[in-house]
MIDOSE-1310 file (N, C-alpha, C; in nm, 2 decimals, decimal comma, always signed):
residues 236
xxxx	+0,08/-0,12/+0,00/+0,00/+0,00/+0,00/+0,09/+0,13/+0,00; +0,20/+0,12/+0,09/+0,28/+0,19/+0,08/+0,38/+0,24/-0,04; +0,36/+0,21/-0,15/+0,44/+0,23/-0,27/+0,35/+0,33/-0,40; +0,44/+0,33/-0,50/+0,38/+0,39/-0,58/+0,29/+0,31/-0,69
xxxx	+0,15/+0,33/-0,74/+0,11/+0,23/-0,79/+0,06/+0,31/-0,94; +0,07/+0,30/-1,05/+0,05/+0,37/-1,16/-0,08/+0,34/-1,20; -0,15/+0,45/-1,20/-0,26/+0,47/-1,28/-0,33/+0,60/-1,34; -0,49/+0,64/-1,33/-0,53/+0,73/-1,36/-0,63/+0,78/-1,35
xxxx	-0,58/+0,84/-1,19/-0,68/+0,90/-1,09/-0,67/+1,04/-1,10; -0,75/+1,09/-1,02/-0,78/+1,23/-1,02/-0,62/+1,27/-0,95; -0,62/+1,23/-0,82/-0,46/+1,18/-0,75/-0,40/+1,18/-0,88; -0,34/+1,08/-0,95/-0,22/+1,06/-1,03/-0,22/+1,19/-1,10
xxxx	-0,34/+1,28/-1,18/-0,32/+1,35/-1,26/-0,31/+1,51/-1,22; -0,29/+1,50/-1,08/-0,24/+1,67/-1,01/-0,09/+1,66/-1,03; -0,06/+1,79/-1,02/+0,10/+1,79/-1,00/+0,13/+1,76/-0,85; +0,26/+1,71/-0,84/+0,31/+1,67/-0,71/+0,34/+1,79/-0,59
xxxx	+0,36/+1,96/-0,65/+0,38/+2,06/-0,58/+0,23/+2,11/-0,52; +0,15/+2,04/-0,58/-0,01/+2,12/-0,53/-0,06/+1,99/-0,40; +0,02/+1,85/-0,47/-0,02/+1,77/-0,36/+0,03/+1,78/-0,24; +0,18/+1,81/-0,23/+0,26/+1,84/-0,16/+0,22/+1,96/-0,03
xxxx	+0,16/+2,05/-0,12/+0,11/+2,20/-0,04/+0,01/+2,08/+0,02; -0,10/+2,05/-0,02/-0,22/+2,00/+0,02/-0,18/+1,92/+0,16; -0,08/+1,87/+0,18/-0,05/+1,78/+0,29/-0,03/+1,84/+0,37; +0,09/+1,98/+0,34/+0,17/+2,00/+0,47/+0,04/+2,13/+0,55
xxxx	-0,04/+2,14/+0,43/-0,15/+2,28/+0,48/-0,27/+2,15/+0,61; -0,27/+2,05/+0,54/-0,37/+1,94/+0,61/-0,32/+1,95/+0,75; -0,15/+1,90/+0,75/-0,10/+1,86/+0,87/-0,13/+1,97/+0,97; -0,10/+2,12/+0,93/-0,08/+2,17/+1,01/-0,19/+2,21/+1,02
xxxx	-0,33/+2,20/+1,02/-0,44/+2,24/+1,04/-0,43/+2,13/+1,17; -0,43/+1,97/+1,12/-0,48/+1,89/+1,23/-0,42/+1,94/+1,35; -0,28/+1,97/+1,35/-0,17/+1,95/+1,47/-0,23/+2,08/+1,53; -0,27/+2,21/+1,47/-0,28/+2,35/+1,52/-0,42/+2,37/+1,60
xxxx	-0,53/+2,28/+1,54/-0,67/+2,25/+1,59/-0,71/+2,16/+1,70; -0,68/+2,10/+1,82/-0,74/+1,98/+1,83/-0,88/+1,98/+1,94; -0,98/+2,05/+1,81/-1,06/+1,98/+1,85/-1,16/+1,91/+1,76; -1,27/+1,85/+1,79/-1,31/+1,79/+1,73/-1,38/+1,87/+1,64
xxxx	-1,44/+1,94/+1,57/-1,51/+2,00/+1,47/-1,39/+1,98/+1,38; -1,26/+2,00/+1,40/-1,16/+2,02/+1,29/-1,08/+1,90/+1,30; -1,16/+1,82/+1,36/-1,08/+1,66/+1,38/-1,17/+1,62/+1,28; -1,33/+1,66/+1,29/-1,36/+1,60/+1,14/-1,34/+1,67/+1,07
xxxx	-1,30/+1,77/+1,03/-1,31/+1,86/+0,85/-1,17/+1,78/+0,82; -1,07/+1,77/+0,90/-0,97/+1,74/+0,82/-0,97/+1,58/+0,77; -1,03/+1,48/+0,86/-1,10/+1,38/+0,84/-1,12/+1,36/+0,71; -1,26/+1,47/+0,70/-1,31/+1,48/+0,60/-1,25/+1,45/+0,42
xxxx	-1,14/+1,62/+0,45/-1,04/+1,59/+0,36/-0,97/+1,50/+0,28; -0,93/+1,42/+0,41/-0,86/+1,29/+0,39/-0,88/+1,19/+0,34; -1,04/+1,18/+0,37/-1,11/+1,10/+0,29/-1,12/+1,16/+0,15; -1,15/+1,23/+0,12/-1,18/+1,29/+0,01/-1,06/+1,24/-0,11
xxxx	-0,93/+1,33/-0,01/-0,79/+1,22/-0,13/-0,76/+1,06/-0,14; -0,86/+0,97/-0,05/-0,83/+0,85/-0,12/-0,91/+0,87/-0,20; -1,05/+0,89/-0,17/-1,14/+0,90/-0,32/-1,09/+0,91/-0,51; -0,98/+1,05/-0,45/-0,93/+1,05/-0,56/-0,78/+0,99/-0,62
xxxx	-0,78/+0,90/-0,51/-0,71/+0,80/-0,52/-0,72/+0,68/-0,53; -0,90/+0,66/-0,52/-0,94/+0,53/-0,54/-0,87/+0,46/-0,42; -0,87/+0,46/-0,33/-0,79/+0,37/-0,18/-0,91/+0,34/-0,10; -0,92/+0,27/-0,10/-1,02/+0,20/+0,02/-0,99/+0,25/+0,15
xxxx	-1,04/+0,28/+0,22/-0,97/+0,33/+0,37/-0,95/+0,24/+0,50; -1,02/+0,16/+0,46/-1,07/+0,02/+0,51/-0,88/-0,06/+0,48; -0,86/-0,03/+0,37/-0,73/-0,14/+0,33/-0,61/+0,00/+0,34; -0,64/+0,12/+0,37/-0,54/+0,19/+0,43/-0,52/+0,18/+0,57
xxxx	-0,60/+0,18/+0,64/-0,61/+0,16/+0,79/-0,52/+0,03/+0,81; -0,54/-0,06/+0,74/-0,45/-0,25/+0,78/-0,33/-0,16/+0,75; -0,33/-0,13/+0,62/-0,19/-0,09/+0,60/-0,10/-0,02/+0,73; -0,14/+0,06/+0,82/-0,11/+0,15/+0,91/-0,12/+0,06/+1,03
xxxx	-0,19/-0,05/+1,07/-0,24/-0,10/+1,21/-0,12/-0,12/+1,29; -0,01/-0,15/+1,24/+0,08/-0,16/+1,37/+0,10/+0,00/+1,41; +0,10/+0,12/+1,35/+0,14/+0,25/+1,40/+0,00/+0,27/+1,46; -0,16/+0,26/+1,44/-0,24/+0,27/+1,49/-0,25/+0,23/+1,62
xxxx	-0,20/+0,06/+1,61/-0,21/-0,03/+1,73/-0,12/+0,08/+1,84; -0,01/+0,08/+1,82/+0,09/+0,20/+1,93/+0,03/+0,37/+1,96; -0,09/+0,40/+1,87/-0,13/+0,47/+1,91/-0,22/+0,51/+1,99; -0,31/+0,37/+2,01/-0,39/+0,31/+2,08/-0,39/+0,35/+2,23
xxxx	-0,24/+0,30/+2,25/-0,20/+0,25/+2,36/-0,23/+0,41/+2,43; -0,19/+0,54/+2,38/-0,16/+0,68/+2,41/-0,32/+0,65/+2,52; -0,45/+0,68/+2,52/-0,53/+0,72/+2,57/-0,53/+0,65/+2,69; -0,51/+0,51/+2,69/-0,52/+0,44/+2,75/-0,42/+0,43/+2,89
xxxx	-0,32/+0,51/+2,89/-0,17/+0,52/+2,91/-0,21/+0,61/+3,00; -0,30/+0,78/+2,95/-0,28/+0,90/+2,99/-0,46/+0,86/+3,07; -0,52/+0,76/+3,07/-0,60/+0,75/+3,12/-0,56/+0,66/+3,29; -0,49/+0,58/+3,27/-0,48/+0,52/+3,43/-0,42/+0,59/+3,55
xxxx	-0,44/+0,58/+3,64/-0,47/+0,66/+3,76/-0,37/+0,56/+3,89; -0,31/+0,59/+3,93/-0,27/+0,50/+4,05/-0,32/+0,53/+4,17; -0,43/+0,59/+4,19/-0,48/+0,53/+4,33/-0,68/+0,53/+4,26; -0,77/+0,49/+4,31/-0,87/+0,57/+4,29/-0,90/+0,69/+4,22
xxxx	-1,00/+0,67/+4,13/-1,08/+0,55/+4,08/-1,02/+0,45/+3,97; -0,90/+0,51/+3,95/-0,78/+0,42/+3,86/-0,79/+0,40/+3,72; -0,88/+0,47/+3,70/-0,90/+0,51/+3,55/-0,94/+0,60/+3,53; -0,95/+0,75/+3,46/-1,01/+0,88/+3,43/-1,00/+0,88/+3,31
xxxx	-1,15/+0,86/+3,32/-1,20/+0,91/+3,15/-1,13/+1,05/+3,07; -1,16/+1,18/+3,16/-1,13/+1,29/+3,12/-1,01/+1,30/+3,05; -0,89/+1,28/+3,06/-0,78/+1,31/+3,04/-0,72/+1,15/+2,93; -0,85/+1,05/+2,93/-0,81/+0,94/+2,83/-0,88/+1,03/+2,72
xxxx	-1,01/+1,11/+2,71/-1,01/+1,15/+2,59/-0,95/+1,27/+2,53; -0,93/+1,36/+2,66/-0,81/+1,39/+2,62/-0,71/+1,42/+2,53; -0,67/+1,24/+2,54/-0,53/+1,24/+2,48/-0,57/+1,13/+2,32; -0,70/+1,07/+2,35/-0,74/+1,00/+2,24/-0,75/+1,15/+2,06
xxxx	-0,84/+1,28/+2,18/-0,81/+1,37/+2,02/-0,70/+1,38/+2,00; -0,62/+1,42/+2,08/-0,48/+1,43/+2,02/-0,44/+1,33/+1,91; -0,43/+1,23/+1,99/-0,39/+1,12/+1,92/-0,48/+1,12/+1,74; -0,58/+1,13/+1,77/-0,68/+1,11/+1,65/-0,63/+1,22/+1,53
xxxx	-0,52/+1,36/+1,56/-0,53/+1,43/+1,46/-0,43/+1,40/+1,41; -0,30/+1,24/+1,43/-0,26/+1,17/+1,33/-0,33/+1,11/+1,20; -0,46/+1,03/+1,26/-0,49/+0,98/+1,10/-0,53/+1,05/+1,00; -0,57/+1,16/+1,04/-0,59/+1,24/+0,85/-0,46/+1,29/+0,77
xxxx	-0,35/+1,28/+0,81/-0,20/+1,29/+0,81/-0,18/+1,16/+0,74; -0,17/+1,09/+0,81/-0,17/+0,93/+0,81/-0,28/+0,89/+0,64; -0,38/+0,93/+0,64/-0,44/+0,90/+0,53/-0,42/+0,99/+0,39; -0,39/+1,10/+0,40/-0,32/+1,19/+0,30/-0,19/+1,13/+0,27
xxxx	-0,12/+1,14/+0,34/-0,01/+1,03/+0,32/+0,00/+0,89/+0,26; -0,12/+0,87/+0,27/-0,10/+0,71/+0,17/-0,15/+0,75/+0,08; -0,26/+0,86/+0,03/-0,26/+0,86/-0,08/-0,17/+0,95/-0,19; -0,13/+1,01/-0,11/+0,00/+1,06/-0,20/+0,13/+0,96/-0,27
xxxx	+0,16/+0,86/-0,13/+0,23/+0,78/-0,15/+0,22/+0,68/-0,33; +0,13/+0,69/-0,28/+0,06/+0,53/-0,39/+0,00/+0,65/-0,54; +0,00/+0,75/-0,52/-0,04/+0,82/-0,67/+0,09/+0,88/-0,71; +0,18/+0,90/-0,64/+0,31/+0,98/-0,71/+0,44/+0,93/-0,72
xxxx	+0,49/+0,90/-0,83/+0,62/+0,86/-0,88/+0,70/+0,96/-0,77; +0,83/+0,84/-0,72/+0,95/+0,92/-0,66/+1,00/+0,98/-0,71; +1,03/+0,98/-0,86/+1,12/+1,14/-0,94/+1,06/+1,25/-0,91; +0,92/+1,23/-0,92/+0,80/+1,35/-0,94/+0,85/+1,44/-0,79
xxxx	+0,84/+1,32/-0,70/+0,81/+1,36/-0,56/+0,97/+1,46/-0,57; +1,06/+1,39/-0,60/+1,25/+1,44/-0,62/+1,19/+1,58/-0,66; +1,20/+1,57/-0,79/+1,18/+1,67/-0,89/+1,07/+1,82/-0,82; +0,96/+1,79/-0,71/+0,86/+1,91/-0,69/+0,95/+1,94/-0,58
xxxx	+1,00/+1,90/-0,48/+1,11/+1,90/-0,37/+1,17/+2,06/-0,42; +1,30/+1,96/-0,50/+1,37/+2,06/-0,56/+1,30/+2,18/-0,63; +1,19/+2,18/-0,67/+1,18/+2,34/-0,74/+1,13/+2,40/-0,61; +1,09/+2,32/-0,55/+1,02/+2,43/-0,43/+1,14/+2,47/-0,33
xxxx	+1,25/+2,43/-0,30/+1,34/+2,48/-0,23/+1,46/+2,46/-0,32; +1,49/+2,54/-0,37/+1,60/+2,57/-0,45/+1,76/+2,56/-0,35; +1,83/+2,52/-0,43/+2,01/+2,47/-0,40/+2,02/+2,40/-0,37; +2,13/+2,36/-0,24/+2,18/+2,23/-0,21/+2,05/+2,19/-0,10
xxxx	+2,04/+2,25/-0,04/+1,90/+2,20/+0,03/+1,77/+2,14/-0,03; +1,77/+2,21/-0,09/+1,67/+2,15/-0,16/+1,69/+2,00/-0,26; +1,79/+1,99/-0,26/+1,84/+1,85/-0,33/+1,90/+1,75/-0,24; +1,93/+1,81/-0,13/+1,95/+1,69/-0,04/+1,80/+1,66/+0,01
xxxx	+1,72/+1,75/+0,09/+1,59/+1,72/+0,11/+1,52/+1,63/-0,02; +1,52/+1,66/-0,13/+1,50/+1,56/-0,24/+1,53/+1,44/-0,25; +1,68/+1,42/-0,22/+1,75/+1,26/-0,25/+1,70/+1,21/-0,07; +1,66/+1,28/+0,02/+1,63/+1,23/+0,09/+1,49/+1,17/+0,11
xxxx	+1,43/+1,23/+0,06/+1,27/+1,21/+0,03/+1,25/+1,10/-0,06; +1,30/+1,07/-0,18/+1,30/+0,99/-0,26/+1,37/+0,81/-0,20; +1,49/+0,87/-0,13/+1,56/+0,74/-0,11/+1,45/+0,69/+0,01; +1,39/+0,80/+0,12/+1,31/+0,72/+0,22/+1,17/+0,64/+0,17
xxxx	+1,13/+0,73/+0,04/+0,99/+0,66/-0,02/+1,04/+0,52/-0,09; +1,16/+0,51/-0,13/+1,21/+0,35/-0,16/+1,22/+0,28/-0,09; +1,30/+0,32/+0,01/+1,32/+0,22/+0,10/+1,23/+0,16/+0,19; +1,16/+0,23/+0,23/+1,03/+0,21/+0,33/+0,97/+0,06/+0,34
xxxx	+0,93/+0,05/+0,23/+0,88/-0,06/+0,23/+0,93/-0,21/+0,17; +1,07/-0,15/+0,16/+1,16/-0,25/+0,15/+1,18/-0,30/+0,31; +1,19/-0,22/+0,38/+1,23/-0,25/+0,48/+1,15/-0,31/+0,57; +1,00/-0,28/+0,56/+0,91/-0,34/+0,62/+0,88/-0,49/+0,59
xxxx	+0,92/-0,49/+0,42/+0,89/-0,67/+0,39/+1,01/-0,71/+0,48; +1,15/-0,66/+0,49/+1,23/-0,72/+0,58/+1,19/-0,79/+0,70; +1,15/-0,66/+0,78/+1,08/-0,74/+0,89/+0,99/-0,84/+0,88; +0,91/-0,86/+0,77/+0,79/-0,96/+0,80/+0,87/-1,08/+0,78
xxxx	+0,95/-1,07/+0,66/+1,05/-1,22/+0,65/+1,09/-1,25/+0,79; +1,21/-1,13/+0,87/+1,25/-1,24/+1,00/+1,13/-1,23/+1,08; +1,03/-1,18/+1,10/+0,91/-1,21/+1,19/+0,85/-1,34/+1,11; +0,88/-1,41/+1,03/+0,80/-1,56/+0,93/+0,96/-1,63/+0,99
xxxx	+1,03/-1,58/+0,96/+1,15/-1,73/+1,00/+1,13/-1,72/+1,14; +1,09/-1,66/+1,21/+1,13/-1,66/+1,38/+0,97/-1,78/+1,38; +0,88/-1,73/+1,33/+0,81/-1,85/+1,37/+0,85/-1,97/+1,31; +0,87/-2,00/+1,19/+0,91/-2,10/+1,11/+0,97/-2,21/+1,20
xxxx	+1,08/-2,10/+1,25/+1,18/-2,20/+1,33/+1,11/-2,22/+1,47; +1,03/-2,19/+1,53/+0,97/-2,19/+1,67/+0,98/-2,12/+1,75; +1,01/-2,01/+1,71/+1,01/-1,88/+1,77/+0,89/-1,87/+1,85; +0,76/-1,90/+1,86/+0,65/-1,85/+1,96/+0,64/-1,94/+2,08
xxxx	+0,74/-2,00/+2,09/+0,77/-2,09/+2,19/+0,83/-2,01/+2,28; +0,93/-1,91/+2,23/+1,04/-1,82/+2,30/+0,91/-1,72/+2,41; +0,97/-1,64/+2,51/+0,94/-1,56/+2,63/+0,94/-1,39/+2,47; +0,83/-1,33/+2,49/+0,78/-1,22/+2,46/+0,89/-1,13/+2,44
xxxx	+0,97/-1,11/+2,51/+1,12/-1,04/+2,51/+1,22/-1,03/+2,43; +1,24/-1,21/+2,42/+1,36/-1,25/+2,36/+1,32/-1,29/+2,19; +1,16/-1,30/+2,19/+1,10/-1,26/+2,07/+1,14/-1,12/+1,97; +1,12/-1,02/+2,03/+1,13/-0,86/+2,02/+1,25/-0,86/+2,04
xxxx	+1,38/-0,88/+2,05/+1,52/-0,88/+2,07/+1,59/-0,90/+1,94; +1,52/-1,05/+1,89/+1,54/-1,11/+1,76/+1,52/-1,04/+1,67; +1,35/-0,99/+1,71/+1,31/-0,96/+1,55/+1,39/-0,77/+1,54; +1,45/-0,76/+1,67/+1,49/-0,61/+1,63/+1,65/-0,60/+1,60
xxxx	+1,75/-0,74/+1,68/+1,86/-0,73/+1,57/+1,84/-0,75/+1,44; +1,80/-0,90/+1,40/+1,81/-0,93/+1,23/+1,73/-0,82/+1,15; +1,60/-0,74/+1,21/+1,59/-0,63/+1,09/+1,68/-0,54/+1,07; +1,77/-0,51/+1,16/+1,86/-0,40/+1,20/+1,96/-0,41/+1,09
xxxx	+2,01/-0,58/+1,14/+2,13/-0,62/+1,03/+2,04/-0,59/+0,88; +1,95/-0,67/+0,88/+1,90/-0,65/+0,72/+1,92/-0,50/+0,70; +1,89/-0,40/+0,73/+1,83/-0,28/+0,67/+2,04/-0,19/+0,70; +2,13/-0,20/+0,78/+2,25/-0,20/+0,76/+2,29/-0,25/+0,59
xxxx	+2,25/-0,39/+0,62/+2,31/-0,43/+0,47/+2,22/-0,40/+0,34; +2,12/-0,41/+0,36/+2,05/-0,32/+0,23/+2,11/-0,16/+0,21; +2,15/-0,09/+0,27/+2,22/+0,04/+0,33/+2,34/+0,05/+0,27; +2,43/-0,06/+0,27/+2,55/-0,08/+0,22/+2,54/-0,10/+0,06
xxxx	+2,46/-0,23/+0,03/+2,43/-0,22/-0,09/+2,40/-0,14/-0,16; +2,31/-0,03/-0,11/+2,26/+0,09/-0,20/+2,37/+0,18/-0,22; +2,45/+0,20/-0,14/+2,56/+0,29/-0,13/+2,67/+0,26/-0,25; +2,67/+0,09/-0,25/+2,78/+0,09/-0,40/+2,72/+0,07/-0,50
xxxx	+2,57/+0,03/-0,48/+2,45/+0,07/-0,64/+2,51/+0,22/-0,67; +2,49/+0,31/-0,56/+2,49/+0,46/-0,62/+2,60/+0,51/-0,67; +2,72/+0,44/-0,57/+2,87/+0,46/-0,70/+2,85/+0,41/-0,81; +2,84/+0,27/-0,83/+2,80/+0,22/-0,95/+2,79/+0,29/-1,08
xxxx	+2,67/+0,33/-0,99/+2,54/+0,43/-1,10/+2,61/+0,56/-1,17; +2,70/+0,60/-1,09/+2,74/+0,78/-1,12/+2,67/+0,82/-1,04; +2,63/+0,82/-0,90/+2,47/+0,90/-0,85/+2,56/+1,06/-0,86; +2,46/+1,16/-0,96/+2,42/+1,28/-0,97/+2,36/+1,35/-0,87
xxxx	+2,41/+1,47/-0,80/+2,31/+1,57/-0,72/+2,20/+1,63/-0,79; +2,25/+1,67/-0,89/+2,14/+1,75/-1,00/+2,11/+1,69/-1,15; +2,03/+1,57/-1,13/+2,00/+1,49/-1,24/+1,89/+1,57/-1,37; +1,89/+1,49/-1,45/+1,76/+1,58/-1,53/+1,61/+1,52/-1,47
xxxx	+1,55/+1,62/-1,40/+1,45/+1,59/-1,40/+1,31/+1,57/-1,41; +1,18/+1,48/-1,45/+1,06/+1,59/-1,51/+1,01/+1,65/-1,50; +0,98/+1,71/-1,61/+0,87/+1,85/-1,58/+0,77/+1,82/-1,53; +0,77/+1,97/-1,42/+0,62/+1,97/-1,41/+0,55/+2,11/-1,45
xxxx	+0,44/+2,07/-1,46/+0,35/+2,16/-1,46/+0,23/+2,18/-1,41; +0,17/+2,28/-1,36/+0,02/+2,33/-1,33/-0,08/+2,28/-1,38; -0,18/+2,25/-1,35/-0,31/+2,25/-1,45/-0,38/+2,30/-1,41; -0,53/+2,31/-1,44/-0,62/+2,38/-1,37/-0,68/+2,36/-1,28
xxxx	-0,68/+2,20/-1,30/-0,75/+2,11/-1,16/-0,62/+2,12/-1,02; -0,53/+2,19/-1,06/-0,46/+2,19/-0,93/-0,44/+2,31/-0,84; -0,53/+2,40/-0,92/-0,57/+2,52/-0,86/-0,65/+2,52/-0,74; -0,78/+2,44/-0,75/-0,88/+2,44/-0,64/-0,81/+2,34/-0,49
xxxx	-0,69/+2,24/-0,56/-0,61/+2,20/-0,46/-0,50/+2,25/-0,40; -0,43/+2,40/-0,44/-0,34/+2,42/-0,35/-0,42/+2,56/-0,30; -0,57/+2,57/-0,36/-0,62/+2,69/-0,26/-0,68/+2,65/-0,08; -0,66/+2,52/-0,13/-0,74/+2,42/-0,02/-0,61/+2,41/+0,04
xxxx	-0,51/+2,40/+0,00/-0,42/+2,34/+0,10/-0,35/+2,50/+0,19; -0,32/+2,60/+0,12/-0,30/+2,72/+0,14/-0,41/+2,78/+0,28; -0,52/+2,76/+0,27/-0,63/+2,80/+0,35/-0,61/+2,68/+0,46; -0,55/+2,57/+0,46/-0,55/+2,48/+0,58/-0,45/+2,53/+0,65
xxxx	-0,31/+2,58/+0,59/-0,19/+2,62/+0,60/-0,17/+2,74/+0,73; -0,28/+2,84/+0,62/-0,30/+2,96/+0,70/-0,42/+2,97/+0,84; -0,51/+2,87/+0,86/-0,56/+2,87/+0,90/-0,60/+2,91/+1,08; -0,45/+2,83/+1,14/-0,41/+2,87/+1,30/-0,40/+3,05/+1,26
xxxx	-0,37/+3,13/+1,21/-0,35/+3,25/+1,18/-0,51/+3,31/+1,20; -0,53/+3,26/+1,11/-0,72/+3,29/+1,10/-0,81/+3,30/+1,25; -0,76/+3,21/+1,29/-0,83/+3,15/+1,40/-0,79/+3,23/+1,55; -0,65/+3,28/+1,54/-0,61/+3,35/+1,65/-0,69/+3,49/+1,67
């Protein structure tokens, strides 16, 4: 879910700098707001870009469940009490909104993931922050949207050999011990590998790369994301 997947959605057919605005205007709406009226509008939103991304939300949400599952834990955490009455609602919900103005973040984010090629993503980077910054932020952004989910099949492989071998026989601990050196090692040595792919390659700081351009339909999306952006301003 987490990758790029080629097609021809409403998503695929914006440019990556309008989607780009659209996210960071989302984020900062959720993080600047928390409360619920603007726990749903940005909700809202969010839903809106799988739509046009054709993503089920239903099959975004599995995708996310282990970061969900740890998010879980937050209300639950900020809810218990050590003496009497040993649980307080107040301050579990609390922290459950807080918590909650991750997922529209969380779901903007997959659909951006899964509609935009990593050059695109390189390439809108770089025009929007011009020089070396802006091209390190680029090769940084690009190399993390590769890797990502390279790295997660890693884990699932040694999380499959650990049972394979009888790993759920092992004490809870020494479970979680395993599965956090061998992904460690894997994702070191995939790290290495990439490093002499990119000598290999010639890797370029300033490659050629493609155009973008505006359209029309991406007007009504970076006025949306600009008005999320500005909005803590608005509101003071």
């Amino acid at each position: 879910m987490l990758s790029y997947r080629p097609g021809s959605t409403v998503a695929h057919r914006l440019d990556p700098r309008s989607k780009l605005l659209f996210q960071f205007g989302l984020a900062i709406a959720a993080v600047a707001h928390p409360t619920l009226p603007w726990l749903v509008g940005t909700t809202a939103f969010a839903l809106c870009a799988l739509a046009a991304a054709r993503l089920s939300p239903l099959a975004v949400l599995r995708s996310y469940r282990i970061v969900l599952a740890v998010l879980a834990l937050a209300p639950f955490v900020a809810g218990v009490a050590l003496g009497p009455p040993w649980f307080r609602v107040d301050p579990a919900l609390r922290s459950a909104l807080h918590v909650g103005r991750i997922l529209p973040v969380l779901l903007v984010s997959a659909a951006y993931l899964t509609s935009t090629p990593v050059r695109d993503t390189r390439a809108a980077v770089q025009r929007l922050i011009p020089g070396k910054p802006g091209q390190i932020l680029g090769i940084g952004m690009a190399l993390v949207v590769r890797l990502f989910p390279l790295v997660l099949a890693d884990v699932r492989e040694v999380r499959d050999a650990i049972h394979a071998r009888g790993g759920e026989a092992r004490p809870l601990w020494d479970r979680a011990r395993l599965l956090a050196v061998r992904s460690l090692e894997r994702t070191l040595d995939r790290s290495d590998r990439l490093s002499v792919a990119l000598r290999a390659r010639c890797f370029a700081w300033n490659p050629t790369l493609p155009p973008l351009a505006f359209d029309r339909r991406d007007y009504p999306v970076l006025a949306v994301g600009i008005a999320l952006a500005v909005s803590p301003l608005v509101s003071v």
